[in-house]
C-alpha positions as CSV (number, residue, x, y, z in Angstrom):
1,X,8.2,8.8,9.0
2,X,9.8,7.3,6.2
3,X,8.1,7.4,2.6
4,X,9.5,4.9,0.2
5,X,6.0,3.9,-2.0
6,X,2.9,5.5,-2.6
7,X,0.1,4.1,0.1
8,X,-1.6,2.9,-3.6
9,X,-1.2,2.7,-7.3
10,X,-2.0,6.0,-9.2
11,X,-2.1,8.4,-6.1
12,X,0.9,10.2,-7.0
13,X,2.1,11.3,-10.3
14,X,6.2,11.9,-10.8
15,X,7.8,14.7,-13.5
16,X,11.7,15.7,-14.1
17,X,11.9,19.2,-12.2
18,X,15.0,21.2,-13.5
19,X,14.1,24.3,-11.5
20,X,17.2,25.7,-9.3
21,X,20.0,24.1,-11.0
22,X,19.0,21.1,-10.1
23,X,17.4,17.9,-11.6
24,X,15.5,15.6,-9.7
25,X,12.0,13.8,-9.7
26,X,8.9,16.4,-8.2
27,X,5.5,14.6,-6.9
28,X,2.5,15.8,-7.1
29,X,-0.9,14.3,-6.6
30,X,-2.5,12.6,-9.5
31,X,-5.8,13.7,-8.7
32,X,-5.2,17.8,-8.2
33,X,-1.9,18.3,-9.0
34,X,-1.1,19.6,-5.8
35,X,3.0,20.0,-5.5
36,X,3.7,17.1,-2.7
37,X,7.7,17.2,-2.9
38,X,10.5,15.2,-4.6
39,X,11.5,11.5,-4.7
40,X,15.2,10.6,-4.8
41,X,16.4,7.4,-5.9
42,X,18.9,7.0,-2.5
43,X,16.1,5.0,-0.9
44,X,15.9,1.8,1.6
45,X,15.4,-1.6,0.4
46,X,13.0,-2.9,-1.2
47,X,12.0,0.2,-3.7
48,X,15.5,2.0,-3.1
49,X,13.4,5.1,-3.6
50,X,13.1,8.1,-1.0
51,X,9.6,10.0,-1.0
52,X,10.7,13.8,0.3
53,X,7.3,15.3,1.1
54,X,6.6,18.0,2.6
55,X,4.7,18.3,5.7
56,X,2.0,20.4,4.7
57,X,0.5,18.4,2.1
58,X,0.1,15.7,4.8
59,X,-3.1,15.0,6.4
60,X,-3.8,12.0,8.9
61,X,-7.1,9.9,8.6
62,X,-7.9,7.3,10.6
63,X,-8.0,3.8,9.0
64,X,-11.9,3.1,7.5
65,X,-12.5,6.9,7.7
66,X,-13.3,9.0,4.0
67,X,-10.2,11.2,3.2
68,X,-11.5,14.5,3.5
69,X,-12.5,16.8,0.4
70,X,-11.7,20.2,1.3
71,X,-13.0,21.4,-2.2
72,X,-16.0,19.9,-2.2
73,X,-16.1,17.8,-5.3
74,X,-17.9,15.2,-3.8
75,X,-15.6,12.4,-5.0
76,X,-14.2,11.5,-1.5
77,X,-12.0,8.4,-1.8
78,X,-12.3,5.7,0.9
């Protein structure tokens, strides 16, 4: 699939990672903080942005259904 927004305002929070010799954009979710990978600005039309995330921190819910809440904070988004 290819990423080029966030699926809403406010999910996903950007910072300037320097780590490796390198310097590029990291996301992570704005909720937890959980590392979700980098955006690069060699993106598609219209945002010209490229969301790299990896796999992992990927999890498919059906459209309607509560995203799960796998540490039990009881603040399920729907």
């Amino acid at each position: 699939a290819l990423f080029t927004r966030p699926i809403e305002k406010g999910r996903i929070a950007t910072e300037v990672d320097r780590r490796y010799g390198m310097v590029r954009v990291e996301c992570h979710c704005a909720r937890c903080g959980g590392h979700q990978g980098h955006v690069f600005p060699d993106g598609p039309a219209p945002t010209r942005l490229r969301y790299c995330i990896n796999s992992v921190s990927l999890q498919f819910v059906k459209a309607g259904d509560p995203l799960p809440d796998p540490l039990h904070r009881g603040d399920a988004i729907r």
